[in-house]
Phi, psi and omega in degrees: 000301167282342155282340176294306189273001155294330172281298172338300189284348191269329203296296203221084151353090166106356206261322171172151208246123181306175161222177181240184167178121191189141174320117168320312141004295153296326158302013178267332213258002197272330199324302192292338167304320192271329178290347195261334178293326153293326192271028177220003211358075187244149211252093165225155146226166215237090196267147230210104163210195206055067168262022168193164188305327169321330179282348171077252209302307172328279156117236222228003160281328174295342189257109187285060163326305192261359187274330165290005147312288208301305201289313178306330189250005160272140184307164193034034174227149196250117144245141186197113226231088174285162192247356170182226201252287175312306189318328180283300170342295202311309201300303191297340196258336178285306196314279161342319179275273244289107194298320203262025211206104147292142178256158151208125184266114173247136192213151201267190197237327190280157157280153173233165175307185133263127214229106188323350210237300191271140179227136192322319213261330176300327195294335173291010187241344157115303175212171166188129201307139162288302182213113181260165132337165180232151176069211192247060178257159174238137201280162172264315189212158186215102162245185216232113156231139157264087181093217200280004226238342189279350183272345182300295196321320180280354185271324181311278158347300167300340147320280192292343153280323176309315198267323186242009199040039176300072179330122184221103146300148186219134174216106166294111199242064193315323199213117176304289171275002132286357163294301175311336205265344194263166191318145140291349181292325216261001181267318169245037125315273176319334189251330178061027174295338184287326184275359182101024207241136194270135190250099180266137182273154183216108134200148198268063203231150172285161209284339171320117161101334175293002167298322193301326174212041173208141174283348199209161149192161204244078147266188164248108164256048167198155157277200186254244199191133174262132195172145186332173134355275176291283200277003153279330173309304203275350164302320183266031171067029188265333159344160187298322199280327162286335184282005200247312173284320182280328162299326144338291200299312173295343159315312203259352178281291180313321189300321176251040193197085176281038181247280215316358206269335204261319173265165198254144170231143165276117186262000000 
């Protein structure tokens, strides 16, 4: 599949863009196809979907725990794993430009909200804020939700002003190397790390590479489980109400361990 549109895409340049389409899962077995493609530097795109623990019943041959590592750390390729229906439009509008770069828009099979804070034209900046602070207050906390995992962050966040009176920031972080391509001014805006504010990541994916632009996450380092959705969620604590107690605790942790702000942790 990805090579037949790899040829597709080598014959005739600009004439038109193959697309692909398979449980993300299945890109492991697509991987040298989708690897040649980047390295020929041909415009396919890879529409992706079942990207989480979210797909349920399928249980852990189905659940791509390790694969967005692979895919985030291979060259010339857009992964970019959007939070909804806008996000996805933006991901489809990223995708389309990048002449020379095949993308995978990785997207889940469960339904997610429609989420009033994203917006289509932001996923081409790699992240960007959601939910600020209000005034000139410095946030107490800042999290990264990803993909389908963006609506936690934010019930999550909303929990934690309740329960803890917490400031909290939310930053919806669809693409990694599109985040990289932008000013640094505007890279650590969006993250404030510079100002001391502890950055926790939230997706049930493994924890490699978020040490880059975070102190904490909320991963998975094992796989996963066949069980509903919603109760796979909430078996791996990804739910609002567990991610709300364990960033509390690491919240209450830093606080009383100015070391700990320094190592990156699996929460």
């Amino acid at each position: 599949m990805a090579s037949i549109s790899n040829g597709l895409a080598a014959f005739a340049p600009g004439t038109f863009i193959p697309i692909t389409s398979s449980f993300f899962m299945f890109y492991l077995y697509a991987a040298p196809g989708v690897r040649m493609g980047a390295l020929q530097h041909l415009q396919v795109i890879h529409a992706a979907t079942h990207d989480s623990i979210g797909m349920g019943e399928d249980g852990p041959t189905h659940q791509p725990i390790e694969l967005a590592t692979l895919y985030r750390a291979m060259p010339n390729i857009l992964y970019i794993r959007p939070a909804d229906s806008e996000e996805t439009a933006g991901a489809w509008i990223a995708a389309i430009k990048a002449k020379g770069t095949p993308s995978i828009i990785s997207t889940s099979r469960h339904a997610v909200p429609q989420l009033s804070q994203t917006k289509r034209e932001s996923v081409a900046l790699g992240a960007y804020v959601v939910e600020e602070v209000d005034g000139d207050k410095l946030a107490d906390l800042t999290l990264l939700g990803v993909g389908a995992e963006l609506s936690h962050a934010l019930a999550t966040a909303a929990n934690l002003r309740r329960d803890k009176g917490l400031l909290v920031r939310v930053v919806s972080f669809p693409c990694w190397r599109l985040f990289e391509r932008q000013p640094l001014e505007y890279k650590r805006a969006v993250l404030q790390r510079l100002k001391g504010i502890p950055v926790v990541a939230i997706e049930p994916y493994a924890p490699n590479g978020w040490e880059r632009y975070a102190d904490a996450a909320v991963c998975l380092t094992r796989f996963g489980h066949s069980l509903p959705g919603k109760a796979a969620y909430k078996f791996f604590g990804f739910d609002a109400e567990s991610l709300t107690k364990k960033i509390g605790n690491y919240y209450d942790s830093i606080m009383a361990d100015e070391v700990l702000r320094r190592e990156f942790v699996e929460l």
